[in-house]
C-alpha positions as CSV (number, residue, x, y, z in Angstrom):
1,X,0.0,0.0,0.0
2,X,2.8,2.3,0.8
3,X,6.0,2.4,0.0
4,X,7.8,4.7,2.5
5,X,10.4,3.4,5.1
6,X,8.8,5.8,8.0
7,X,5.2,4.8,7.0
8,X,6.5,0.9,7.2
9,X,8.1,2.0,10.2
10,X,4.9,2.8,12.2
11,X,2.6,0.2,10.6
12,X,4.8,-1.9,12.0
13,X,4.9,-0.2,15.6
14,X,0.7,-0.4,14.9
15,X,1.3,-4.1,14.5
16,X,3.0,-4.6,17.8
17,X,0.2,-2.5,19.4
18,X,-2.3,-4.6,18.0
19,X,-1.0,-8.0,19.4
20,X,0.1,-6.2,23.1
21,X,-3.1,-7.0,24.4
22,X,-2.5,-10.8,23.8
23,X,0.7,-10.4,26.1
24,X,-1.6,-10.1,28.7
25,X,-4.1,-12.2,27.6
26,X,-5.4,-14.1,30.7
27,X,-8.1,-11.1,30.9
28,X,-9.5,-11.5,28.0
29,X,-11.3,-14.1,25.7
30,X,-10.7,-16.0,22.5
31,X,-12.5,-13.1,20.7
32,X,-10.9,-11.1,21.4
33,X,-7.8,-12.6,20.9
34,X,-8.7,-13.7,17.8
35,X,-9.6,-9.9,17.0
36,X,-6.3,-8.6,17.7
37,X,-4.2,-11.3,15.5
38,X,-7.0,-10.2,13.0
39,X,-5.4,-6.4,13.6
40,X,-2.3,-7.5,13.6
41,X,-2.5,-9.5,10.3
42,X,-3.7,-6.5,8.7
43,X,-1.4,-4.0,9.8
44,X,1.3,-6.8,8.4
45,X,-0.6,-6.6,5.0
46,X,-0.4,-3.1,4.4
47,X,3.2,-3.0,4.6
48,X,3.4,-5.9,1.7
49,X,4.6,-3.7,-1.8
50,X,2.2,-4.1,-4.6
51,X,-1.1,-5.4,-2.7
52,X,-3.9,-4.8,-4.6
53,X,-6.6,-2.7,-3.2
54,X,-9.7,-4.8,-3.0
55,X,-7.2,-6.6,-0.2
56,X,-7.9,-3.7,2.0
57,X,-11.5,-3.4,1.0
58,X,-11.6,-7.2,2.1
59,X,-9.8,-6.5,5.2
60,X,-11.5,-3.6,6.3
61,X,-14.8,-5.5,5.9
62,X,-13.6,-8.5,8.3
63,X,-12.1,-6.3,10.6
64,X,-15.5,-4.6,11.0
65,X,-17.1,-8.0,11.2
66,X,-15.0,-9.1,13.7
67,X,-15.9,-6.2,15.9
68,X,-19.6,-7.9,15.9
69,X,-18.4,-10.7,16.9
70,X,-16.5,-9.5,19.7
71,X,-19.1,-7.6,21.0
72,X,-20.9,-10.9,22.3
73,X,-18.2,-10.7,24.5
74,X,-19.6,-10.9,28.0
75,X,-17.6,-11.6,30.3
76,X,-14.7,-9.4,30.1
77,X,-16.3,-6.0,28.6
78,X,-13.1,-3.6,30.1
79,X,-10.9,-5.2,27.4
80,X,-13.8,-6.3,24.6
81,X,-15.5,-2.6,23.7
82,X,-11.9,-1.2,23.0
83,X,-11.5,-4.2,20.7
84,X,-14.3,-3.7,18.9
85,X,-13.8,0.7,18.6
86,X,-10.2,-0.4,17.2
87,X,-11.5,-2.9,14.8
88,X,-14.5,-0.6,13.3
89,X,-12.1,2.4,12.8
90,X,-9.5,0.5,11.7
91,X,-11.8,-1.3,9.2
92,X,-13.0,1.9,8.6
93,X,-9.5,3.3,7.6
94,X,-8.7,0.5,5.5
95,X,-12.4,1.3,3.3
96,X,-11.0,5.0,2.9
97,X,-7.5,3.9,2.1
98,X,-6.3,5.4,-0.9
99,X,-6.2,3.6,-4.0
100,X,-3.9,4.3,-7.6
101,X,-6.9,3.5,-9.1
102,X,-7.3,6.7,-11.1
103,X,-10.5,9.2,-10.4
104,X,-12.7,10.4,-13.0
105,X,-11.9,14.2,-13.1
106,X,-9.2,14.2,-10.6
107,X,-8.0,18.1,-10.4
108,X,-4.6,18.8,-10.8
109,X,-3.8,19.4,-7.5
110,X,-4.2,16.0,-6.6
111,X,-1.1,13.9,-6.9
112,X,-1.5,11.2,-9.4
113,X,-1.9,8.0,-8.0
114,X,-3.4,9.1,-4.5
115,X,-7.0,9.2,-4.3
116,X,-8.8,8.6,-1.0
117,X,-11.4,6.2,-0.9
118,X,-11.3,2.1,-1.3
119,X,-13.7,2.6,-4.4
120,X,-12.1,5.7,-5.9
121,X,-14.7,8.0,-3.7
122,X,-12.7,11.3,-2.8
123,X,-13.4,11.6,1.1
124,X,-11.4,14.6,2.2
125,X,-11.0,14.8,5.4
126,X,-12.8,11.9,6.6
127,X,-10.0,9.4,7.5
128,X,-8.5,12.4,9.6
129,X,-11.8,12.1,11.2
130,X,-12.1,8.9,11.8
131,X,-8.6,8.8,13.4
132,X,-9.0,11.5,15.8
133,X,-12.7,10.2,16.8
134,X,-11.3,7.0,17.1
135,X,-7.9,8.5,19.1
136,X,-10.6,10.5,21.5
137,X,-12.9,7.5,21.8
138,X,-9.9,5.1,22.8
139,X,-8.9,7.9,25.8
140,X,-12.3,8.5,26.7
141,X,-12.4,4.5,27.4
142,X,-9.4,4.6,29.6
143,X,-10.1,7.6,31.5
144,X,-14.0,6.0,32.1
145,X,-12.3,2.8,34.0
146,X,-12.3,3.4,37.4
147,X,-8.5,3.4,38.4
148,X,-8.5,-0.2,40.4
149,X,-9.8,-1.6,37.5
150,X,-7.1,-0.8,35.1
151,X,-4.6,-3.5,35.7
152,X,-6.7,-6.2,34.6
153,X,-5.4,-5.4,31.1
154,X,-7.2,-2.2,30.4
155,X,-3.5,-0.3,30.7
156,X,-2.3,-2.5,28.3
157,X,-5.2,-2.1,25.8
158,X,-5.1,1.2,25.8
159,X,-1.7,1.7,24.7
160,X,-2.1,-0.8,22.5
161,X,-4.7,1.4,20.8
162,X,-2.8,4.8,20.7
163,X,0.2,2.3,19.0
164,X,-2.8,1.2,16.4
165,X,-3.6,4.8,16.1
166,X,0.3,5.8,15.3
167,X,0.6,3.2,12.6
168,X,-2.7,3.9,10.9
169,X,-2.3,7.9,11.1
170,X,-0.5,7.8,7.4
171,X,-3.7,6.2,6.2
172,X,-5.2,9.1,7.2
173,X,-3.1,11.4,5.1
């Protein structure tokens, strides 16, 4: 998808945020789990040169299928809802990604080859959006656990979220 050492750089440092939660996975459930490796997986995919797009599509649709399924997650919600806000805006993302697909009547001052949007839809601004909604969301989630509660794995979910946050912010530009 990209090319660029630093953009590599932190999908890869997204990667390692997305599988920190399974380090401390004895508060959490398969789903979850499962969910993260998901994340993980994806954030590995992006950094593979010459991917077609429709992967991305593809993966963004999972990824926000997999935050369905880990909302039936009942048992341990302190670690499931942040799953599932990662998964739907990083599935998100990846359906905004841009594309080289070229885009009928693409001005000039748009640089060939990058056009937001997995189905050569301009969005603007939108993945910026997304990232910062999903950047405030992930702190609000933090900050709402009461503070005995957060070493049952809610620390570590959190940063793993702002790390999934750093490696998808050059999706958003």
């Amino acid at each position: 998808m990209f090319e660029i050492p630093a953009v590599h750089a932190a999908m890869l440092v997204g990667a390692v945020g997305a599988v920190m939660p399974m380090w401390r996975a004895h508060g959490t459930d398969c789903r979850v789990r499962i969910a993260h490796g998901a994340m993980a997986v994806s954030m590995v995919a992006m950094m593979i040169p010459g991917a077609p797009a429709w992967i991305h599509l593809l993966e963004g649709g999972v990824l926000i299928a997999l935050a369905l399924f880990v909302t039936g997650e009942t048992m341990h919600r302190r670690t499931a809802v942040p799953c599932a806000v990662d998964l739907t805006a990083m599935g998100v993302l990846l359906l905004l990604a841009p594309t080289a697909a070229p885009m009928p009547g693409a001005s000039a001052s748009v640089p060939p080859g990058h056009h937001h949007g997995g189905a050569g839809i301009p969005t603007g601004w939108l993945p910026v959006v997304v990232l910062v909604c999903w950047a405030l969301v992930a702190l609000h989630l933090f900050r709402s656990t009461p503070p005995r509660e957060r070493r049952s794995g809610v620390r570590t979910a959190a940063a793993g979220s702002a790390l999934m946050i750093l490696g998808m912010a050059p999706m958003a530009v």
